[in-house]
VOGU-3710 file (C-alpha; in Angstrom, 3 decimals, decimal comma):
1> xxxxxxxxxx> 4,029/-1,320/15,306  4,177/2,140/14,532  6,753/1,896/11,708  4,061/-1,123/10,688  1,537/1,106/10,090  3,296/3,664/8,294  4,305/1,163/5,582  0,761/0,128/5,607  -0,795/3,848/5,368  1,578/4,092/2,215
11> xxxxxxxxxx> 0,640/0,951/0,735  -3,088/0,695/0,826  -3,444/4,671/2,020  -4,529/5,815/-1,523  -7,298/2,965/-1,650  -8,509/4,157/1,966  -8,863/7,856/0,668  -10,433/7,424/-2,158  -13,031/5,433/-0,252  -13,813/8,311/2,385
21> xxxxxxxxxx> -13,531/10,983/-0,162  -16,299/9,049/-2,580  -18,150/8,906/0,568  -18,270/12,600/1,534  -19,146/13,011/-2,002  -21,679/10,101/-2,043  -23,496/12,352/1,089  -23,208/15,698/-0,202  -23,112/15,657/-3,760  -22,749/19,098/-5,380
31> xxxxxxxxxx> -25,909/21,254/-7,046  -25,786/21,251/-10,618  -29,519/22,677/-10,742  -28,250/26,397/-11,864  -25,276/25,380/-14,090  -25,150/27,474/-17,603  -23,800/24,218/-19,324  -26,423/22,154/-21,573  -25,436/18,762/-22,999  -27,031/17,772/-26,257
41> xxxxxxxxxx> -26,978/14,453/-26,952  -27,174/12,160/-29,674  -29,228/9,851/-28,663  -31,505/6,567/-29,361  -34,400/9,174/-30,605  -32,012/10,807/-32,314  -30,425/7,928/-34,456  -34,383/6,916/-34,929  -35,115/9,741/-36,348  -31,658/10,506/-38,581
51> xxxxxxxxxx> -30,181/6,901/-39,156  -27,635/4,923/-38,151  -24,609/6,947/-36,581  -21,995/7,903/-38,274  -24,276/10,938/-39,500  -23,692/12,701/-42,488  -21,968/15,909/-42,110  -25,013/17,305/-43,107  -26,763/16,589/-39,942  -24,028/17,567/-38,209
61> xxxxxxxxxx> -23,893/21,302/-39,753  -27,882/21,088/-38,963  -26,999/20,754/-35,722  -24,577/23,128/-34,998  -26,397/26,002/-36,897  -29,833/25,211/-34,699  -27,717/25,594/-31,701  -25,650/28,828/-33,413  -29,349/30,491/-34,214  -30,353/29,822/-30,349
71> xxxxxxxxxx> -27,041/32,243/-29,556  -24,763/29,423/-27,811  -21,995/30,794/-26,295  -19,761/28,062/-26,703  -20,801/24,324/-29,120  -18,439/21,768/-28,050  -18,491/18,305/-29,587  -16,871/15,531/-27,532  -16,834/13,815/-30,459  -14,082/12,549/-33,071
81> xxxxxxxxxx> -13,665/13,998/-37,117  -10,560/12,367/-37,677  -11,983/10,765/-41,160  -14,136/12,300/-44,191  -17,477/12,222/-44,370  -18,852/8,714/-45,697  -21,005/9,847/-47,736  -19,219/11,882/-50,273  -20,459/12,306/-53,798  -17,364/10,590/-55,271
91> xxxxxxxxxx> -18,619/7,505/-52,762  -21,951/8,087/-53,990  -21,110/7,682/-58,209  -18,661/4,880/-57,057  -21,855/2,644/-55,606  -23,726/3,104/-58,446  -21,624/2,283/-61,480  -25,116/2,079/-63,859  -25,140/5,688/-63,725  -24,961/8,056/-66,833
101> xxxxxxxxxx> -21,713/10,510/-67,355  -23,763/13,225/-66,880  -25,720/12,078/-63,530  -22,049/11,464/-62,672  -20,591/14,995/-63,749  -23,730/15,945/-61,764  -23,311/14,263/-58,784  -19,548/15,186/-58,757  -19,818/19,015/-59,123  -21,975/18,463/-55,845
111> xxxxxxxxxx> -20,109/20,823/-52,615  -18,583/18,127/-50,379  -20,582/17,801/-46,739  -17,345/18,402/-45,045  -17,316/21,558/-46,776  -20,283/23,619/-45,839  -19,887/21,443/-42,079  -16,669/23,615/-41,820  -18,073/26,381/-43,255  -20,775/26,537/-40,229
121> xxxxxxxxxx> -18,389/25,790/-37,550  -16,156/28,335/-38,931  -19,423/31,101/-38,465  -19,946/29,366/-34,764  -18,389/29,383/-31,787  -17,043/25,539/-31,709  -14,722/23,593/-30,030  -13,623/20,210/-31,128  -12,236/17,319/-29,391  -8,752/16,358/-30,074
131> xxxxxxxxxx> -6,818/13,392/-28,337  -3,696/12,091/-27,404  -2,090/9,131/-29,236  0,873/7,148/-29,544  1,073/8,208/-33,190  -1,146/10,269/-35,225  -2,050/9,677/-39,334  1,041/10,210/-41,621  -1,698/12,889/-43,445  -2,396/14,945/-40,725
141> xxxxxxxxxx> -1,103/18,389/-41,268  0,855/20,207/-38,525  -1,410/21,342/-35,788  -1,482/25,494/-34,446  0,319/25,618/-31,425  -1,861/26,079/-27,931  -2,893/29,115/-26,100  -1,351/27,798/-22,920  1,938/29,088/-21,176  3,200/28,930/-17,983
151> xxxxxxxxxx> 5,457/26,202/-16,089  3,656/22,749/-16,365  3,044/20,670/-13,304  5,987/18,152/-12,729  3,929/14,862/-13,549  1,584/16,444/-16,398  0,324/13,769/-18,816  2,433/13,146/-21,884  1,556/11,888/-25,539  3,362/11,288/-28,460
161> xxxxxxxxxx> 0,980/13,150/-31,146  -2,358/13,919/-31,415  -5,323/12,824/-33,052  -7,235/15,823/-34,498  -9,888/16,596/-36,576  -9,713/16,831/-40,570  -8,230/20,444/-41,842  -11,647/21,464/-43,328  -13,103/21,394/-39,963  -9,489/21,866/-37,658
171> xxxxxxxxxx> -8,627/25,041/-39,018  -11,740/27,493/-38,935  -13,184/25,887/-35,238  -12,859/28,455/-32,380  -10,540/25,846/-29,723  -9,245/22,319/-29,301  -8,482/20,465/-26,377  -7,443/16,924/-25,354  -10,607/14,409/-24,198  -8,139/12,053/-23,072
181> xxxxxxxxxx> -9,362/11,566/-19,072  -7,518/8,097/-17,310  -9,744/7,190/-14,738  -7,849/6,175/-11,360  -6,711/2,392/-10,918  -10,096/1,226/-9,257  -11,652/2,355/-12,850  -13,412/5,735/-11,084  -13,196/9,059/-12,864  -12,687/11,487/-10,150
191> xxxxxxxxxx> -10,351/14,163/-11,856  -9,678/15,391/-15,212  -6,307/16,828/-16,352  -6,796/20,316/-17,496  -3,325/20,587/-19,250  -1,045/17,875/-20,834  1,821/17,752/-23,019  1,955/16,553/-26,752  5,423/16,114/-28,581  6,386/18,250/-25,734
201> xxxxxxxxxx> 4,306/20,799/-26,278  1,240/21,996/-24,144  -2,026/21,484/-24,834  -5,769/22,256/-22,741  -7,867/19,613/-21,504  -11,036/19,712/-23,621  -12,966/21,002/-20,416  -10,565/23,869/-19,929  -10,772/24,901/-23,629  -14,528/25,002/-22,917
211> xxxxxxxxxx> -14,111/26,365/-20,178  -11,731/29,082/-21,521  -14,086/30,312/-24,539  -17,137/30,349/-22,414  -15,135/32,863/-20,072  -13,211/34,885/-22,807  -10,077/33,910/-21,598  -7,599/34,690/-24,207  -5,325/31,821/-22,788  -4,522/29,202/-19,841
221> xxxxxxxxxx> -1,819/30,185/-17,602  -0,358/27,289/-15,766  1,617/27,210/-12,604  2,474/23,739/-10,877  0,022/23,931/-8,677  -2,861/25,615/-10,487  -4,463/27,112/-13,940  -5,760/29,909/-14,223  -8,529/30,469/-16,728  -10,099/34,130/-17,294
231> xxxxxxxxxx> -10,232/34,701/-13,265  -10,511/31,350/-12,324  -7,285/29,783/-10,495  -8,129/26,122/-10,508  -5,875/24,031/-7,727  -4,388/20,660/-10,044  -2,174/18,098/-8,572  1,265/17,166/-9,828  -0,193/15,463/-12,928  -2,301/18,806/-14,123
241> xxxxxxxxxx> -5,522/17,096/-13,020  -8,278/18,791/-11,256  -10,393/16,850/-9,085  -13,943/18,293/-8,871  -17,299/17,879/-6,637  -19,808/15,768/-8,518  -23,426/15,771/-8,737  -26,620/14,737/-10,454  -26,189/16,407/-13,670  -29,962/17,677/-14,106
251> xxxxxxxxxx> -32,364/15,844/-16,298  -33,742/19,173/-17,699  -30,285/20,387/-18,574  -30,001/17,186/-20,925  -31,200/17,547/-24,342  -32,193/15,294/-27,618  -30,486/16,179/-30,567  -33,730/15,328/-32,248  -35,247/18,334/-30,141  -33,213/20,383/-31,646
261> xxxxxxxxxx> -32,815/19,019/-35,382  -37,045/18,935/-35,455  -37,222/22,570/-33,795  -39,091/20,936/-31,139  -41,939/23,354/-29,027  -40,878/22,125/-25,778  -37,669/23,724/-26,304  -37,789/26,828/-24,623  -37,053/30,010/-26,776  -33,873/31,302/-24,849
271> xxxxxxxxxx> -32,681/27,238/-23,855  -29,430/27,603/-25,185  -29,206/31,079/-25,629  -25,580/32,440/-23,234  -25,208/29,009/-22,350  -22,289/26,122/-23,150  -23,449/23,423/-24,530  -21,321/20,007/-25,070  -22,516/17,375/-27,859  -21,923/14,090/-27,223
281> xxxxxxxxxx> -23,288/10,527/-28,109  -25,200/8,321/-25,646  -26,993/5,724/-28,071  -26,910/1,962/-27,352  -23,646/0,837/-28,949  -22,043/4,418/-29,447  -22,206/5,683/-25,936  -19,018/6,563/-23,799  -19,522/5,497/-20,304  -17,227/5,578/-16,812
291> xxxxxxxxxx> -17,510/5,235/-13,425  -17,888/8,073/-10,586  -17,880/8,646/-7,497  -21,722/9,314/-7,645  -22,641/6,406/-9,746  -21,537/3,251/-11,452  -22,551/4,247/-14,661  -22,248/7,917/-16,050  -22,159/9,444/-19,687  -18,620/10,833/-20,462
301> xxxxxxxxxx> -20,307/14,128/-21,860  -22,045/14,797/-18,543  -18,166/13,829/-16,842  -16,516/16,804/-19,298  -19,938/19,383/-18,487  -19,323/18,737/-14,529  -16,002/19,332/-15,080  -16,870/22,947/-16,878  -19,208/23,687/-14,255  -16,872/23,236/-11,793
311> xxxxxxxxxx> -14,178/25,340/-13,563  -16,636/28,498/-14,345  -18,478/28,067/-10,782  -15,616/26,955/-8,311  -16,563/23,159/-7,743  -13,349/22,013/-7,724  -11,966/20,086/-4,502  -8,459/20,812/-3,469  -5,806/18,975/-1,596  -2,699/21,156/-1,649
321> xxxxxxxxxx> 0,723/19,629/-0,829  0,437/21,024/2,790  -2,224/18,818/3,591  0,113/15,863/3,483  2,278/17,278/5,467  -0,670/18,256/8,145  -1,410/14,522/7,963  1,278/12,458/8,805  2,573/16,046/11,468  -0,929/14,422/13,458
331> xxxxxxxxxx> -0,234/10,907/12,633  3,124/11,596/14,893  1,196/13,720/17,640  -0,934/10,619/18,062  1,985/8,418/18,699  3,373/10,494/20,882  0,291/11,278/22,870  -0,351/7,175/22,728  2,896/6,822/24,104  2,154/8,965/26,775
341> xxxxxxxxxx> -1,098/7,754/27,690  0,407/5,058/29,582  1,388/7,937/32,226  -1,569/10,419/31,650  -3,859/7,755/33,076  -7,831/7,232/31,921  -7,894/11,105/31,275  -5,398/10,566/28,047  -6,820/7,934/26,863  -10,182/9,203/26,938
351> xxxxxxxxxx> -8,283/11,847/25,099  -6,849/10,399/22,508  -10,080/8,695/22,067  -11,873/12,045/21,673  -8,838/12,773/18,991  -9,696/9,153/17,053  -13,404/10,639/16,800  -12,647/14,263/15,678  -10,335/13,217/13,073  -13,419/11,917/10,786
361> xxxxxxxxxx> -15,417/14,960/11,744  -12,535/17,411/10,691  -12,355/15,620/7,729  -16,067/15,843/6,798  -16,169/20,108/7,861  -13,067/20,288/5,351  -14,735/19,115/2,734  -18,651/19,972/3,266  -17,325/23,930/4,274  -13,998/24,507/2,395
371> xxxxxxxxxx> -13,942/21,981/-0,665  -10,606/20,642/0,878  -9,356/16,829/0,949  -8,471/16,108/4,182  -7,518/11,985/5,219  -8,258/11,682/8,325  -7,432/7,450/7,871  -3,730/8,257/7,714  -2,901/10,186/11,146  -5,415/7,179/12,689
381> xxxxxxxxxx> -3,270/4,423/11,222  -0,079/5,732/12,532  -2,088/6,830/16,197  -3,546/3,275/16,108  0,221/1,359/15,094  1,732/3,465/18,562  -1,527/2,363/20,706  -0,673/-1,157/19,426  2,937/-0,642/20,389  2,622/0,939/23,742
391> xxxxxxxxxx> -0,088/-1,976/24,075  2,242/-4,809/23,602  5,184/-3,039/25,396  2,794/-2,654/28,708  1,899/-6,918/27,889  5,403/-7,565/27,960  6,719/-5,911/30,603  3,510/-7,417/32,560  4,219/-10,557/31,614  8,080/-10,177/32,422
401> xxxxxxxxxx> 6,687/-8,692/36,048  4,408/-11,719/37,037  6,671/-14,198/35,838  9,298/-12,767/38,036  6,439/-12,757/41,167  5,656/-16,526/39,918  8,643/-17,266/40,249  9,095/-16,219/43,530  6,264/-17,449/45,053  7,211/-21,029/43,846
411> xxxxxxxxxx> 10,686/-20,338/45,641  9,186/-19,552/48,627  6,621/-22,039/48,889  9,394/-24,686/48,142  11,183/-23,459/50,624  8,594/-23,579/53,087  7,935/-27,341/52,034  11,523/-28,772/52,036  11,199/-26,906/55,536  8,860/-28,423/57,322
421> xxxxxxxxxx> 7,551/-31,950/54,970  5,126/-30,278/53,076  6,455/-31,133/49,940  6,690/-34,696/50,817  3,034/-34,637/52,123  1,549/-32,545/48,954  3,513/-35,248/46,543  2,161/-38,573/48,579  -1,597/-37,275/48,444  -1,608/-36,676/45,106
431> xxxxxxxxxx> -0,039/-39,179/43,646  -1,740/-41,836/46,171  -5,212/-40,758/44,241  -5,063/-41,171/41,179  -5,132/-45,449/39,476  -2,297/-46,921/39,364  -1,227/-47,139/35,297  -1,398/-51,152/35,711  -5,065/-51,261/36,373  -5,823/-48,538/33,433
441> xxxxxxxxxx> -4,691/-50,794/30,650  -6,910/-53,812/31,563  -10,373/-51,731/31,746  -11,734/-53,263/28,876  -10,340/-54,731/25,709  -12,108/-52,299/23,483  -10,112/-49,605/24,855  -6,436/-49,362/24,708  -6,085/-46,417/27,954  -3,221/-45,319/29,531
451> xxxxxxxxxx> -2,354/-42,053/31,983  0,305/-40,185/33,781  0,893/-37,640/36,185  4,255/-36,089/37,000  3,940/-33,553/39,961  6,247/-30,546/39,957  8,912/-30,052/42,836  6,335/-27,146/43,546  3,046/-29,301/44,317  0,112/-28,593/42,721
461> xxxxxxxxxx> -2,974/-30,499/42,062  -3,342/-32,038/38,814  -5,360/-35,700/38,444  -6,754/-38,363/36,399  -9,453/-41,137/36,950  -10,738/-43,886/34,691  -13,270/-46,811/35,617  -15,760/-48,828/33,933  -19,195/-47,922/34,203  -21,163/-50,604/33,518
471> xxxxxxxxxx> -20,775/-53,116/30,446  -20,194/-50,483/27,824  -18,997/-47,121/28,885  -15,567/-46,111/30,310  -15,704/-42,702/32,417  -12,895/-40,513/32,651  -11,592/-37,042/34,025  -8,122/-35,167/33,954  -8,249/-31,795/35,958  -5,970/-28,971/37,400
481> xxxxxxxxxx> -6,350/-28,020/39,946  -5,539/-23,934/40,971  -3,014/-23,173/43,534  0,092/-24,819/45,215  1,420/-26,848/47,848  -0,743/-28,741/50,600  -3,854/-26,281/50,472  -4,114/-27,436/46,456  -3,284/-30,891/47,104  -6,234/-31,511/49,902
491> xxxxxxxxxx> -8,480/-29,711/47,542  -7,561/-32,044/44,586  -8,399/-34,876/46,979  -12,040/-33,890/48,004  -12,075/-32,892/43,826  -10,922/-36,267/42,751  -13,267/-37,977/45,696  -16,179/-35,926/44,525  -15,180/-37,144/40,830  -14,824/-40,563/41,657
501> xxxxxxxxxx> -17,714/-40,467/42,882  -20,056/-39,085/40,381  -18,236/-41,427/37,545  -19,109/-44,517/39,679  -23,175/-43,440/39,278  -23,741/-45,004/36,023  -27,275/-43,596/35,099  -25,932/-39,611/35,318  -24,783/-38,060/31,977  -21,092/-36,055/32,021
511> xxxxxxxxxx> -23,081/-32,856/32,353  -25,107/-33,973/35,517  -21,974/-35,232/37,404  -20,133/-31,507/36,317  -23,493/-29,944/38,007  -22,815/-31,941/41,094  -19,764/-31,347/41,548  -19,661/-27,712/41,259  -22,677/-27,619/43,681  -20,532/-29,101/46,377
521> xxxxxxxxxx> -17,413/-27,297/45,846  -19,003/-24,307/45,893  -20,256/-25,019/49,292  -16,798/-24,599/51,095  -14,064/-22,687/49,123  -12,612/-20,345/51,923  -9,243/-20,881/49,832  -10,936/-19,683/46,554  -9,598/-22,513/44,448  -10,843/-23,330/40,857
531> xxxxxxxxxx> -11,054/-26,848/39,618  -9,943/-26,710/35,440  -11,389/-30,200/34,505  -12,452/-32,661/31,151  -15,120/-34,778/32,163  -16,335/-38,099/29,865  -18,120/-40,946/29,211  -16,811/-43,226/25,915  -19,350/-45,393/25,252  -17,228/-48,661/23,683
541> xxxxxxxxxx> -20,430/-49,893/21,408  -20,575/-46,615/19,196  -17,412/-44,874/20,242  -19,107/-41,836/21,005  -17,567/-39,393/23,952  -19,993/-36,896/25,652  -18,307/-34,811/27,671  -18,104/-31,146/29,616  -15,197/-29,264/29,835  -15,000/-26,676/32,392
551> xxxxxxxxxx> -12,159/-24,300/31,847  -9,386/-27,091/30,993  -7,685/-27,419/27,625  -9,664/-28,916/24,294  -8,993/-32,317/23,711  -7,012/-33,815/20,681  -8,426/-35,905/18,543  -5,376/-38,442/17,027  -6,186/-40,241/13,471  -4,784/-43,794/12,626
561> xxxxxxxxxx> -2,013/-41,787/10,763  -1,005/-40,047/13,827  -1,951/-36,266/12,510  -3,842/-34,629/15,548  -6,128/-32,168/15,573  -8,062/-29,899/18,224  -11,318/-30,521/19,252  -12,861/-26,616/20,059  -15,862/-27,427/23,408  -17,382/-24,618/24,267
571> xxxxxxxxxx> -17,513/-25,404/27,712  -17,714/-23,001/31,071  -15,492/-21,559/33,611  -13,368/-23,973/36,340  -15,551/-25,598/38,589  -15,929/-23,806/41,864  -16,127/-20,302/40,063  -19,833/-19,739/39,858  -22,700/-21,363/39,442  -22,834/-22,670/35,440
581> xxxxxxxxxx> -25,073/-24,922/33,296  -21,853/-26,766/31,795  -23,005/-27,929/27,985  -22,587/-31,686/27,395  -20,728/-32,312/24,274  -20,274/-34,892/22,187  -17,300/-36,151/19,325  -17,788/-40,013/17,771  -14,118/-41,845/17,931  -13,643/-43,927/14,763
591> xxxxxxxxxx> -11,613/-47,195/15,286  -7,567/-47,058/15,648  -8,420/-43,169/16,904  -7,083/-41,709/20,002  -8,311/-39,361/22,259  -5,697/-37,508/23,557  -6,137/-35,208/27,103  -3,450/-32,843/28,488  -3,279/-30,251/31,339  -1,478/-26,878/30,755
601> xxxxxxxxxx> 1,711/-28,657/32,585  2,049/-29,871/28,225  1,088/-26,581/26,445  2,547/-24,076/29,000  6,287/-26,081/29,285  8,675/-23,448/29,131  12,285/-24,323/27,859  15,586/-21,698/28,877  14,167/-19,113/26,476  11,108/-18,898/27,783
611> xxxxxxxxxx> 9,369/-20,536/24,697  6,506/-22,622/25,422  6,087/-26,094/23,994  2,310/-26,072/23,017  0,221/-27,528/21,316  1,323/-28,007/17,779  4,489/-30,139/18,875  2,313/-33,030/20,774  1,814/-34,362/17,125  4,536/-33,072/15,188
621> xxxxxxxxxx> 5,421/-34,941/11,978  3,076/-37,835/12,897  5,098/-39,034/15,306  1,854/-40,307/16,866  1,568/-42,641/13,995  0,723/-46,449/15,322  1,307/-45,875/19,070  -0,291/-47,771/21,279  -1,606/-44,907/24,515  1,163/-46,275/26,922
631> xxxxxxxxxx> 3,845/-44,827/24,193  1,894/-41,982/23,698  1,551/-40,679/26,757  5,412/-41,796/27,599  6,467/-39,858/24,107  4,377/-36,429/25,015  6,220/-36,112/28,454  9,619/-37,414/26,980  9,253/-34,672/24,435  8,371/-31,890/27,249
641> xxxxxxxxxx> 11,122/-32,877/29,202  13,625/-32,786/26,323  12,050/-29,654/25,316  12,878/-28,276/29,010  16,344/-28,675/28,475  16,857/-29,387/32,057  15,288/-26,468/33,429  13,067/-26,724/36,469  9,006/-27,734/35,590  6,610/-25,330/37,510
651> xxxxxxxxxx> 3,362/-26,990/36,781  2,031/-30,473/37,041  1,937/-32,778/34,268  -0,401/-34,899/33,502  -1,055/-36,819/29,975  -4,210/-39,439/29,054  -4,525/-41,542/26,068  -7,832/-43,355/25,117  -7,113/-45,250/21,750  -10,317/-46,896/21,229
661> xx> -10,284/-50,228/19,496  -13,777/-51,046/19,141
//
């Protein structure tokens, strides 16, 4: 069991943490209410107010010289310029062919957009957005290699080129990093890679080239475990990405690029001033949106200004290789400890339950107090896998003990019979109460019934009845019941003489007689016996069968085509156990069915292996098929005995058909 849950800890353990880490995060997001970064965003009041996006460069120079004037540190657009501006003046004379040569010669001497757009990012601090692709455009001049050095992380992203922004605007902007961000196989963002590799070269995460100009770094050093930015030492996993703490990204720190393009009064004087502030598009239709932890639905420009908040600030969360290793080093104390509970007694296991209940708490105190990713789910898989083990190991070797006491009981008690005629006494009383077969079969015409019972060389104190109650109804029982030898077989009698009796009242319902009958064995028990018994009343009009069923096995109910199938009562304890309102209940018989009734001398058969022959092989492969009950009930205990192989029964048997014929 242990090994078990190992193999499931590393097939569904990654789904598990991610679900308690989202948690923690879900109750204790992070507070982004003093963060420096501002997001600008071009949004539905934006494009109502400008047009349709894509904007003119124009707009775009507008906007980055507003937020140059307002002294931002750092202008980041997470935003694409791989193509020309659209609206060019040689587009322009080319839509309007009518035009004179010299409105032409006009129009054409006009400064390109992408021009003077370059020429203001090269006079501001910008940083564009570049991106990883399987091949870049055949006109895309060679890019300036990266300020980032150091050993990359084993599993760092790779891409075959990059996408990057035309030359007029690539080569004067102050940094350029990658926007590509995978989110992890569920869909969630929950990390961003901070480094990644492009024709084999390295290249910064766009958040980390934010991140880097904001702090003055002159470059990103990179270890395999962590990047350091100015003095920042971020902790990344194996594949460069850092996962960080996410929060509410605040309202106020979210502004209209219309606010800034109409000089708006409610901007404050000094809003942008120091500050890093990321552009990015969240109009209907042009919006890039992904999942968080935090929320179903988030902008991808708040996801990159998180993630440069939690570079400059320390939000990151780490889980260091170690951590692992701490993990499954208590998933093996727990084993061990649940493998020595079984000799510590109720102190270790309320111990090891005390160790189930910290685990989560540990877990929680990493994160809220130290920003570390702890799973507690893995050591409490493998602890739970060895409780599970040492479980089934103490069930077996239980099992193996009281079948080996069984088994010596019944020796001695047959013993003690072949002795002194108690066998030959037990065997004689039992059998000497229940009908004769003969009599069964001619109850009625509308009912095809037949019975046995095969005693065990060690007695016990199975039974049947049958009899006609009235015009109509048939009543019937089959019980077991507890114990062995003479005791078992006088208490059977006074059982089957109380039963007979209560079938023979015709106005009392299968619930009343179960009342009854319990009331008087209860009476006088000194032995403490238990009466296991299926008590009925098939009405032969209707075919309906009420009946109560107090502690013995569920009836079967046979179709025409022989498949059986279980009939789940809810019943009550054995008779003769406590006082219990038994629950009549009631199944409708179609015609050709059978209702089929066995004791646990059927189910609980046990061949040399020990196997038992249960319940499933009564109706294997239809065999059931067309029978009339006399060959059913001669097939069942043909097929336990074969089943036996020879070996020595230990229980009663006892097998009643009902076939109703209508």
């Amino acid at each position: 069991m242990t090994l078990i849950a190992v193999l499931a800890t590393l097939a569904v353990g990654d789904r598990m943490r991610r679900g308690i880490f989202d948690s923690w995060q879900s109750a204790r997001p992070r507070d982004l209410s003093a963060t420096d970064v501002r997001v600008v965003m071009i949004d539905d009041r934006s494009i109502e107010m400008v047009g349709p996006w894509q904007w003119p460069r124009y707009y775009m120079a507008r906007l980055t010289e507003e937020l140059a004037n307002r002294k931002a540190k750092v202008i980041a657009f997470d935003i694409l310029f791989p193509e020309r501006d659209r609206v060019r003046p040689d587009i322009f004379v080319s839509l309007y062919p009518e035009l004179s040569p010299a409105a032409v010669a006009e129009v054409r001497s006009l400064e390109p957009m992408d021009r003077l757009f370059g020429e203001v990012i090269g006079a501001s601090p910008v940083v564009l957005a570049h991106a990883g692709v399987a091949e870049a455009p055949a006109d895309q001049p060679a890019l300036f290699d990266a300020p980032v050095t150091g050993k990359m992380p084993p599993a760092v992203e790779r891409w075959p080129a990059e996408l990057a922004a035309i030359p007029e605007l690539d080569d004067v902007a102050q940094g350029h990093g990658l926007i590509n961000g995978k989110p992890d196989v569920d869909g969630v963002v929950r990390s961003l890679p901070l480094v990644m590799l492009v024709g084999g070269k390295p290249r910064p995460g766009f958040a980390a080239e934010i991140a880097r100009n904001a702090l003055g770094a002159e470059s990103i050093a990179v270890a395999p475990s962590a990047v350091r930015i100015g003095g920042q030492a971020v902790p990344v996993d194996r594949h460069g990405r850092m996962r960080f703490h996410f929060g509410n990204f605040p309202s106020d720190k979210i502004i209209s690029a219309a606010e800034v393009l109409g000089n708006s009064k409610r901007l404050k004087a000094d809003e942008f001033a120091g500050k890093t502030v990321l552009v990015g598009l969240s109009a209907e239709g042009t919006s890039d949106i992904a999942a968080t932890p935090l929320s179903a639905e988030e902008y991808g420009p708040l996801i990159q200004a998180q993630a440069v908040d939690a570079i400059m600030t320390g939000g990151w969360l780490n889980r260091p290789a170690w951590v692992e290793g701490l993990e499954w080093a208590l998933g093996a104390l727990l084993a061990l400890f649940a493998l020595g509970c079984a000799a510590l007694g109720r102190t270790g296991r309320i111990l090891l339950a005390l160790a189930f209940v910290a685990l989560p708490i540990a877990s929680w105190l990493a994160f809220a107090n130290a920003a570390l990713l702890f799973d507690p789910a893995r050591p409490m898989l493998v602890g739970a896998g060895a409780i599970a083990g040492v479980a089934m190991g103490l069930f077996a070797v239980a099992r193996v003990e009281r079948e080996r006491l069984r088994e010596a009981l019944v020796q001695e008690r047959v013993m003690a019979a072949e002795a002194d005629g108690e066998l030959q006494a037990a065997r004689a009383i039992q059998l000497g109460m229940v009908p004769p077969r003969a009599r069964l079969k001619n109850l009625d015409p509308r009912i095809d019934l037949d019975a046995l019972l095969e005693p065990a060389k060690s007695i016990g104190g199975d039974y049947y009845d049958a009899m006609k109650i009235g015009e109509d109804q048939i009543g019937f029982a089959v019980a077991d019941v507890t114990g062995k030898g003479v005791p078992a077989a006088l208490f059977m009698a006074m059982s089957k003489a109380l039963t007979s009796a209560a079938l023979s009242r015709m106005e009392a319902d299968p619930a009343t007689m179960a009342a009854a009958i319990n009331l008087e064995l209860l009476k006088d028990n000194s032995e403490a016996m238990g009466v296991a018994i299926l008590l009925g009343i098939l009405d032969l009009k209707s075919g309906e069968a009420r009946m109560v069923c107090a502690g013995h096995e569920d009836p079967l109910r046979v179709s025409a085509e022989g498949k059986a199938e279980r009939i789940a009562l809810d019943g009550g304890p054995p008779l003769c156990v406590a006082d219990y309102d038994y629950p009549l209940e009631t199944v409708t018989l179609q015609k050709g069915e059978i209702l089929l009734l066995v004791t646990d001398g059927v189910t609980e058969a046990q061949n040399a292996e020990g196997g038992l022959f249960g319940r499933d092989r009564i109706s294997r492969e239809g065999v059931l098929r067309g029978q009339s009950a006399t060959a059913i009930v001669d097939s069942i205990r043909d097929r336990v005995r074969s089943f036996e192989e020879g070996e020595e029964a230990t229980d009663d048997l006892t097998v009643m058909a009902l076939r109703y014929v209508g």
